[in-house]
C-alpha positions as CSV (number, residue, x, y, z in Angstrom):
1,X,59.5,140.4,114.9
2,X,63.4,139.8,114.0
3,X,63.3,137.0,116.6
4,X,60.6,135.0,115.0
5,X,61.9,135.3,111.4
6,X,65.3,134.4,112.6
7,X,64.1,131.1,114.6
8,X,61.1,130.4,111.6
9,X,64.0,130.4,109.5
10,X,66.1,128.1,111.4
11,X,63.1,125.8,111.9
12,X,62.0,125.3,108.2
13,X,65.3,124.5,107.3
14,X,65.5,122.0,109.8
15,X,62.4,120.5,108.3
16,X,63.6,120.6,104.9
17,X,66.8,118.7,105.3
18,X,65.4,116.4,108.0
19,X,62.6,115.2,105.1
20,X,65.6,114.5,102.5
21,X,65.5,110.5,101.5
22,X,67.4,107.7,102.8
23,X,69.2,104.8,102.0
24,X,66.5,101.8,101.6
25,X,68.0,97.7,101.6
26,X,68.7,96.7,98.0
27,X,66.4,95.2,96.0
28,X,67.3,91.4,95.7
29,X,70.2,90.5,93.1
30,X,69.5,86.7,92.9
31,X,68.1,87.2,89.6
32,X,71.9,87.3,88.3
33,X,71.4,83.7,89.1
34,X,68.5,82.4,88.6
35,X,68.5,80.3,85.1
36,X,71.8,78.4,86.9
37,X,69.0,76.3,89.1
38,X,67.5,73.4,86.9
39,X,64.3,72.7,87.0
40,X,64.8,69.6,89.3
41,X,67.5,68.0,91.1
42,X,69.2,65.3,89.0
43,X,69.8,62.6,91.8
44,X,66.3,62.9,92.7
45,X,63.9,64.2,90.2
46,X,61.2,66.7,91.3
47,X,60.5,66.3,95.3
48,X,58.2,67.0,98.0
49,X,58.0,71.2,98.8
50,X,58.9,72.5,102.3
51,X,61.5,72.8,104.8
52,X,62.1,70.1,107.5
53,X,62.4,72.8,110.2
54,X,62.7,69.8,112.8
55,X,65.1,67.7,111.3
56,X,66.9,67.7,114.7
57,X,64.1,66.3,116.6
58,X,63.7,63.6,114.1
59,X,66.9,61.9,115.4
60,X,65.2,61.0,118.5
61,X,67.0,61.8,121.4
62,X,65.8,65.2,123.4
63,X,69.8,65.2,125.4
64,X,70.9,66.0,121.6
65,X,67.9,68.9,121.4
66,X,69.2,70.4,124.9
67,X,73.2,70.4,123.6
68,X,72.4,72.1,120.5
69,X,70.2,74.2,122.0
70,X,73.1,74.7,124.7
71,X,75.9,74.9,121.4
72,X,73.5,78.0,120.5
73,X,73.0,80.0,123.4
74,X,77.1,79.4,124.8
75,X,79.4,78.3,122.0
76,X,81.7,81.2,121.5
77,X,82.1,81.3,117.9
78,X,79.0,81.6,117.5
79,X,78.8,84.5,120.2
80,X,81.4,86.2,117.7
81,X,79.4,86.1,114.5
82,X,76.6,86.7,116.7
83,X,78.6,90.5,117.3
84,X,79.4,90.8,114.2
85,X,75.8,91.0,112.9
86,X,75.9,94.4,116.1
87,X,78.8,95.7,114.6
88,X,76.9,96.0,111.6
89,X,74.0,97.2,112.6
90,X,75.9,99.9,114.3
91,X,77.6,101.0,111.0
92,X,74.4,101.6,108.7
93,X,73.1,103.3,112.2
94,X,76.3,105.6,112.4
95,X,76.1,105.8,108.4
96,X,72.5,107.1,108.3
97,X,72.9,109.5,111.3
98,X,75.9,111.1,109.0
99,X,73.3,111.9,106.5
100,X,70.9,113.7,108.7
101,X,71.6,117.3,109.2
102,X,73.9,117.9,112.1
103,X,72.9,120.7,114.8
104,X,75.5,121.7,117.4
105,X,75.4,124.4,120.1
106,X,77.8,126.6,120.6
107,X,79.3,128.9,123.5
108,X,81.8,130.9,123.7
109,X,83.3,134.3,125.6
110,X,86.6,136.1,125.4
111,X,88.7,139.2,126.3
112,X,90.8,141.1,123.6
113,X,93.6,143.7,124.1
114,X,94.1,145.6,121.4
115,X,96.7,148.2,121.1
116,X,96.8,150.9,118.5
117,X,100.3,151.5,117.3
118,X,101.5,155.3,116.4
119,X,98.3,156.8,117.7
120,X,99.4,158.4,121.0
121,X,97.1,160.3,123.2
122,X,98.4,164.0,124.3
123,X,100.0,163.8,127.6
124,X,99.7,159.6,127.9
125,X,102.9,157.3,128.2
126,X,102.2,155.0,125.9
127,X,100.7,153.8,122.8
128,X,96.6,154.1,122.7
129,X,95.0,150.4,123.9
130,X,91.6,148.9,124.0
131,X,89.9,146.1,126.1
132,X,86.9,144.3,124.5
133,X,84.6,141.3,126.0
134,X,82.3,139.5,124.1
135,X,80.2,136.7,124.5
136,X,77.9,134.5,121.9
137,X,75.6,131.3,122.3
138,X,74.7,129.9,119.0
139,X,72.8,127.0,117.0
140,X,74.8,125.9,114.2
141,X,73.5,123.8,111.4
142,X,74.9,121.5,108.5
143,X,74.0,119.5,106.3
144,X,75.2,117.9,102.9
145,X,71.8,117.5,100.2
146,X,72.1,114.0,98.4
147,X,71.3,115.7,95.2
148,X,72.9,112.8,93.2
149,X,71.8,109.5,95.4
150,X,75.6,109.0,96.6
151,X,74.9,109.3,100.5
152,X,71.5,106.7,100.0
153,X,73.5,104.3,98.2
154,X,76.2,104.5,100.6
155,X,73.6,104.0,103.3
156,X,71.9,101.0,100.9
157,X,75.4,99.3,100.7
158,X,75.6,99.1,105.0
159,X,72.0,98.0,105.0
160,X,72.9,95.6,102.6
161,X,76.2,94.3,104.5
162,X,73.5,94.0,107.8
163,X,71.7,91.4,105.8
164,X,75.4,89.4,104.7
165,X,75.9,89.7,108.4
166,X,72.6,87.7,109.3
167,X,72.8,85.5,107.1
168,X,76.5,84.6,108.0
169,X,75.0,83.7,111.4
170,X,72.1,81.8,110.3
171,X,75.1,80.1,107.9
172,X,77.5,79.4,111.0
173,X,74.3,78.6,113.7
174,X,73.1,75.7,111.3
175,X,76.3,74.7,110.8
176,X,77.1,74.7,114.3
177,X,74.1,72.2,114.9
178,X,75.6,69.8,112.7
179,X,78.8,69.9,114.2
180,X,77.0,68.6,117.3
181,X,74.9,66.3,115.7
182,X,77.8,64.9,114.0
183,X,80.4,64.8,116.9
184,X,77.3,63.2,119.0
185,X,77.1,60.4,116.2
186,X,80.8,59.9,116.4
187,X,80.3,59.3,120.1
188,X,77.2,56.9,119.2
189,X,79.7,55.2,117.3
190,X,82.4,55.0,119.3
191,X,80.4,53.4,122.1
192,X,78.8,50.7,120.2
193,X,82.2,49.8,118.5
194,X,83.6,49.7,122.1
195,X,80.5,47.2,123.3
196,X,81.0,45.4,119.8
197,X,84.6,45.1,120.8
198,X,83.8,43.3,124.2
199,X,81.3,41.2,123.0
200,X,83.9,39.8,120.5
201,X,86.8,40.1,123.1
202,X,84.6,37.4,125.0
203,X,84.2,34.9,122.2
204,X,87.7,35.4,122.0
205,X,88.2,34.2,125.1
206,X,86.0,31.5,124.7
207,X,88.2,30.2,122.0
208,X,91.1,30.3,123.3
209,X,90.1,28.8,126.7
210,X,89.1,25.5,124.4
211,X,92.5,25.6,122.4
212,X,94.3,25.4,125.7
213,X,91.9,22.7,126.9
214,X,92.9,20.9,124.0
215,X,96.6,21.7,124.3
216,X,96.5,20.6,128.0
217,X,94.5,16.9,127.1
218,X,96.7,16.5,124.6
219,X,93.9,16.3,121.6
220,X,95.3,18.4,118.6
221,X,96.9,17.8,115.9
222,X,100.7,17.2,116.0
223,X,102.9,20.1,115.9
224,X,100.2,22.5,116.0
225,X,98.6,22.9,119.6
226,X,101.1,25.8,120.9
227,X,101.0,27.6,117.5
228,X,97.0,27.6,117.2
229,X,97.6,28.5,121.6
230,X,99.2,31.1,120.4
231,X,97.1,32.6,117.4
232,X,94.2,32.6,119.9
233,X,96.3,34.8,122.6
234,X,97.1,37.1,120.0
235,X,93.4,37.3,119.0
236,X,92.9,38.2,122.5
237,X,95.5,40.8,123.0
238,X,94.3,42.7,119.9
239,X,90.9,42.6,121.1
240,X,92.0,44.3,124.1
241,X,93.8,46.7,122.4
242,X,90.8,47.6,120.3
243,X,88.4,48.1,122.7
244,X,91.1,50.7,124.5
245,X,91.3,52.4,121.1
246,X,87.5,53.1,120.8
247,X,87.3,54.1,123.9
248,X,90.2,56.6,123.6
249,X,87.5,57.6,120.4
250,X,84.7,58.2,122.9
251,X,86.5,60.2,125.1
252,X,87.6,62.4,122.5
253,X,84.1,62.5,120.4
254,X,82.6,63.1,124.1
255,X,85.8,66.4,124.8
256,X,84.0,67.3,121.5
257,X,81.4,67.7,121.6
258,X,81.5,69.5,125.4
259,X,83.4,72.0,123.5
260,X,81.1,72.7,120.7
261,X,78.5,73.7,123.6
262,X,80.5,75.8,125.4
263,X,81.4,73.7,128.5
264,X,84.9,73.1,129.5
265,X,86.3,69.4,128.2
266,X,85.7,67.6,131.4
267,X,84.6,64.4,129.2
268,X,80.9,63.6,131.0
269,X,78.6,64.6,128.1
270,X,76.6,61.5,126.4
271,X,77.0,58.5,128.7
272,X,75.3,55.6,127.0
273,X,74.7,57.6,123.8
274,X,74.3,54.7,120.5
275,X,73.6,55.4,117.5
276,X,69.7,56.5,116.5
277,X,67.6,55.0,113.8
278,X,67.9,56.9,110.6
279,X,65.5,59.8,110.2
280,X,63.0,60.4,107.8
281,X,64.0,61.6,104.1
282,X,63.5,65.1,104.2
283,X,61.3,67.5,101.5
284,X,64.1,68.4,98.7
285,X,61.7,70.9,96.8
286,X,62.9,72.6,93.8
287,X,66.3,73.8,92.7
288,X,65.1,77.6,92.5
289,X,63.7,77.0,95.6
290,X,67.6,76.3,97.4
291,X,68.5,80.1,96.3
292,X,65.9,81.5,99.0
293,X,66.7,79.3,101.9
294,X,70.4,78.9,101.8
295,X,72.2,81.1,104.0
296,X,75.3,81.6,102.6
297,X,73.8,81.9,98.7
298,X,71.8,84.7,100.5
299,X,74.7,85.9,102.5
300,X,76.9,86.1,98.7
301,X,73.9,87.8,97.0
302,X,73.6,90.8,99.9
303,X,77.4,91.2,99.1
304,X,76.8,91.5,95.7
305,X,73.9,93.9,96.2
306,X,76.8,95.9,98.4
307,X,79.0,95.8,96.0
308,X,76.6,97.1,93.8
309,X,75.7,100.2,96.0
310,X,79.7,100.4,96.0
311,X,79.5,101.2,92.7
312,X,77.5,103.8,92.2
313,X,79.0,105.9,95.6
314,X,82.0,105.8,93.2
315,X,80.1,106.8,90.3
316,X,78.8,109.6,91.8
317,X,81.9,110.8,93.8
318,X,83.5,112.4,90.5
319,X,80.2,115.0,90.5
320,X,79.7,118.1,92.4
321,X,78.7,118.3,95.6
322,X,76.3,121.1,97.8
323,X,76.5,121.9,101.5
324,X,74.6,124.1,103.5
325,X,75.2,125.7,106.5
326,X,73.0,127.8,109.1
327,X,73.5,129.3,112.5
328,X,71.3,131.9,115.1
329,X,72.0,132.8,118.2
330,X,73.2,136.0,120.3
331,X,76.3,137.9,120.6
332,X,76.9,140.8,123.3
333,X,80.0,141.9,125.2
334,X,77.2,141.5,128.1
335,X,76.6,137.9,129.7
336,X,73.7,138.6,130.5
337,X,72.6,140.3,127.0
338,X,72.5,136.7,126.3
339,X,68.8,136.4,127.3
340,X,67.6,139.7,125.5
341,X,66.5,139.1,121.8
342,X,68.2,142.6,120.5
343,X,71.6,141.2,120.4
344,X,70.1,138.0,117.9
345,X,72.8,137.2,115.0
346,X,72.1,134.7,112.3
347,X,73.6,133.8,109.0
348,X,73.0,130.7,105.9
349,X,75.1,129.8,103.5
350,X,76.1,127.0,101.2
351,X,79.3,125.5,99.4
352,X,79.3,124.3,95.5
353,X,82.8,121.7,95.8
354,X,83.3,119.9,92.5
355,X,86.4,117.6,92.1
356,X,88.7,119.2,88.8
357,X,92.3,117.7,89.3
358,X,92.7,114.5,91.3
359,X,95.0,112.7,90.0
360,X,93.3,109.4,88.7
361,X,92.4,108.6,92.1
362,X,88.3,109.2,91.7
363,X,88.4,107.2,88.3
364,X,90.4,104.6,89.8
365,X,88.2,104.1,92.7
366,X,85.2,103.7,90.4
367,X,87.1,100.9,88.5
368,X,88.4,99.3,91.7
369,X,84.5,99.2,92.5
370,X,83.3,97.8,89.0
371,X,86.0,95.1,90.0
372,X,85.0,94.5,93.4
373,X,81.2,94.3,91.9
374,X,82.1,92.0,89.1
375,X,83.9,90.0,92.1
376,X,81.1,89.5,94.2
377,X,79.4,88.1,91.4
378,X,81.3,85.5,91.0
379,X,81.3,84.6,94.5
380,X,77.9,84.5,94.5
381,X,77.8,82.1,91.3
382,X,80.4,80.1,93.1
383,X,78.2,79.5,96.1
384,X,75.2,78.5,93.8
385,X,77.4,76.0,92.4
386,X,78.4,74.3,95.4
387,X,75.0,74.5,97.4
388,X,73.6,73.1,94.2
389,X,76.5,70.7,94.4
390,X,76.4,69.5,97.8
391,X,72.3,69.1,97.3
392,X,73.4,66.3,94.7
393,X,76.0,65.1,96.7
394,X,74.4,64.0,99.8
395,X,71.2,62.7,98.0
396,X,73.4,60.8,95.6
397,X,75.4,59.6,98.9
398,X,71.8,58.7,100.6
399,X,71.3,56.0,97.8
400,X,74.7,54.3,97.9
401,X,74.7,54.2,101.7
402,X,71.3,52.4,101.7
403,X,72.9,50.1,98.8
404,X,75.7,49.6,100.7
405,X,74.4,49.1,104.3
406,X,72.1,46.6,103.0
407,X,75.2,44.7,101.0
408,X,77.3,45.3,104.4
409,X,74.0,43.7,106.7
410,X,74.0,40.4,104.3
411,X,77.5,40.1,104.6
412,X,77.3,40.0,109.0
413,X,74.4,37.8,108.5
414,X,76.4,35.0,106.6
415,X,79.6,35.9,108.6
416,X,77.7,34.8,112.0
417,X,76.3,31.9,110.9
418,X,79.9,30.9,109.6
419,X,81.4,31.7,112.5
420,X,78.8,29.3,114.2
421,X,79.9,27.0,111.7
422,X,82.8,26.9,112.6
423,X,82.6,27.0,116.1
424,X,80.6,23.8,115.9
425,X,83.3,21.9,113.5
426,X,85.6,22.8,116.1
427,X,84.1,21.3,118.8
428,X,83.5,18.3,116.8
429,X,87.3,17.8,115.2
430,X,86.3,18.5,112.1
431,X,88.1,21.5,112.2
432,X,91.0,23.6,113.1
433,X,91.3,26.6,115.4
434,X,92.6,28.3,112.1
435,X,89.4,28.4,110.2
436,X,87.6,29.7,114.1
437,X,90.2,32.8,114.1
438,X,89.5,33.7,110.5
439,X,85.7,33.4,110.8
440,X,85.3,35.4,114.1
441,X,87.8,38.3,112.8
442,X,85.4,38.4,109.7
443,X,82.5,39.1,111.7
444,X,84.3,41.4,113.9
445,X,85.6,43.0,110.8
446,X,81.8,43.5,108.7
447,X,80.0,43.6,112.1
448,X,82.5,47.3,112.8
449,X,82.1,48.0,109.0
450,X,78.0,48.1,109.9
451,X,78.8,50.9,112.8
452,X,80.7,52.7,110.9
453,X,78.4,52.8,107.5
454,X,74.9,53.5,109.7
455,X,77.0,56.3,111.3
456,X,78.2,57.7,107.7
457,X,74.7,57.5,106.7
458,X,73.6,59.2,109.3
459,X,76.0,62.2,109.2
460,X,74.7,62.2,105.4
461,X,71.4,62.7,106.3
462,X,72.8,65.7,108.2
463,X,74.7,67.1,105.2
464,X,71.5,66.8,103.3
465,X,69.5,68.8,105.7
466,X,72.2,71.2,106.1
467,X,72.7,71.6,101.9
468,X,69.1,72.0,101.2
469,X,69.1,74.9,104.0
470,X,66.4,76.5,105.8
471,X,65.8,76.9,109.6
472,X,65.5,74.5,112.5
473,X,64.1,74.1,115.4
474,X,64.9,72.6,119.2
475,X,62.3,71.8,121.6
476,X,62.7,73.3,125.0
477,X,63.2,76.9,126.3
């Protein structure tokens, strides 16, 4: 009967501790927030709802799809957030599992001498002595009641930091996909600016093989045939130079971007890659909509919800605090008494600890946490500001860069047909080589500006996608 009270015992107080509540993830904070959004975005007015999830694809080219989806799955930065997100994990695991009662099994056996000092025996040698064995197996229980809420907010905080950790990744795996994007626009770039350069190296060429013609007939003007010769080598030489310097650009664009995805820098990725056509505009939505979909706003408001939990760990630390304690088992000098229930022992108690002197230390920490709260805060307001900020940006950016593309198109257009110009007076005498050189380098000039401004657009578009936030997807396994 002894042994079924003793283990009934044991087992209901397992039961009772193991029921106790735990930590739960924070309620979301972003209410501290919310009135900063506006009800639409200035630069745009109110826009279409949604996410552009594929905003990847829409660049057209499935070799870009397969490296970011290759940056993803191998890039080792990425592999470090990645583990960080574990680490977390691990923590609020290891947090909670300190909150749960703790049962540990026990064995143990010894020998004692003892020897009894000034109680001789009649007719014995020496002092009076005793030998003793005893041996004890034992379940031992603990456990620490959360009567104020401080071990489930400390657990709420972890949970909490999990979610930073996660969003940190989606943060730095989006931006990751840019970085591709963008260094395999640079490439697209630096390849069309390297066949824009050849194309003009060989109307440079062109020219100067009718200069020398001239020079060698005898047709130009006096005194200025082995100048203009000249001027038209020159051209050439720069030409040449410039078509090395872009293609020192690829090279390093194309070391790049290998890089991003994890491959060694062996300079083979995107042969032939130009520039695409410009995607699609994508949905902007609302302002108050950004504050759900941004990873890093949402990876600043699970710090502040941390923070938060911080707080009131420290708040409650400066109260009193209950633990428990249980243990049954058997005790016998016998090893084999072990097994027989009439040498059961058991025993329960609890400790009452309550902080009286400590210096400043427990008020100081609750301070240090009101600071640390008050801290992420602002964070968090900081990062609404600037993903509200770069939202503006890059859709106030879009508009220029049409404005200015279009300006910049007009501009080649009448440069070419001046250069044609030109070319014709030329051939007829009507004109010198001078006015040839300057027209040519003009359209070499806006016809490079053109590259460079569809690219800039381009990596706009990407910024936009990336500031309104959201997922993406990449076709392909």
């Amino acid at each position: 009967m002894k042994k079924v009270v003793i283990w009934s015992g044991l087992a209901g107080f397992l039961v009772l501790v193991a029921g106790c509540g735990v930590g739960s993830v924070p309620d979301s904070q972003m209410a501290a927030v919310t009135a900063m959004a506006p009800q639409s975005w200035v630069a745009s007015g109110p826009g279409r709802a949604g996410v552009d999830e594929e905003w990847v694809r829409r660049f057209g080219d499935s070799r870009l799809e397969a490296l970011v989806r290759e940056a993803i799955a191998a890039n080792p930065n990425l592999q470090s957030t990645r583990e960080k997100v574990q680490r977390a994990v691990i923590l609020a695991e290891a947090s909670n599992a300190a909150s749960l009662p703790q049962l540990n099994g026990t064995f143990n056996g010894n020998r004692n001498k003892q020897v009894f000092v000034g109680l001789p025996i009649p007719g014995s040698s020496g002092p009076l002595s005793s030998l003793s064995t005893n041996f004890g197996a034992s379940l031992d229980v603990s456990w620490e009641p959360d009567i104020w809420g401080k071990v489930a907010a400390g657990q709420a905080a972890d949970l909490a930091r999990v979610g930073a950790e996660e969003n940190a990744y989606r943060a730095a795996r989006a931006s990751l996909a840019g970085q591709v994007v963008k260094a395999w626009l640079a490439l697209g770039e630096a390849q069309e600016q390297v066949a824009l350069s050849q194309y003009t190296l060989g109307l440079r060429k062109k020219l100067e093989t009718a200069v020398h013609e001239r020079f060698a007939n005898a047709l130009s003007e006096d005194g200025g045939t082995a100048a203009q010769l000249r001027l038209a080598r020159t051209e050439v030489a720069n030409n040449e130079e410039l078509i090395v310097s872009w293609q020192a650009e690829a090279e390093r664009a194309r070391r790049q971007l290998e890089i991003l995805v994890g491959r060694y820098p062996a300079g083979q990725a995107g042969q032939g890659v130009t520039l695409p056509s410009l995607p699609t505009k994508p949905p902007v939505g609302l302002p108050s909509e950004l504050l759900q979909r941004r990873p890093d706003v949402l990876e600043a408001e699970r710090l502040f919800a941390a923070a938060s939990k911080d707080r009131e760990v420290a708040h409650w630390a400066r109260f009193p605090s209950i633990s428990l304690t249980s243990s049954a088992g058997r005790s016998s000098s016998q090893l084999e008494d072990l097994l027989k229930s009439d040498f059961g022992v058991w025993s329960l108690g609890g400790n009452l600890t309550a902080p009286i002197l400590s210096g400043g230390q427990l008020r100081a920490n609750y301070e240090l946490s009101q600071s640390s709260e008050r801290g992420a805060l602002a964070d968090l307001q900081s990062k609404v500001l600037a993903a509200f900020g770069e939202v503006e940006q890059a859709l106030v950016a879009d508009a220029f860069f049409d404005e200015r593309l279009a300006a910049a198109e007009r501009a080649l257009a009448e440069s070419e047909a001046a250069d044609e110009a030109a070319v014709r007076d030329y051939a007829d005498g009507l004109d010198n080589v001078l006015t040839v050189l300057e027209a040519q380098g003009q359209r070499t000039q806006i016809a490079s500006q053109v590259v460079t401004l569809r690219r800039q657009r381009l990596e706009n578009r990407v910024d936009l996608h990336l500031a309104l936030g959201g997922d993406f997807k990449v076709r392909g396994k």
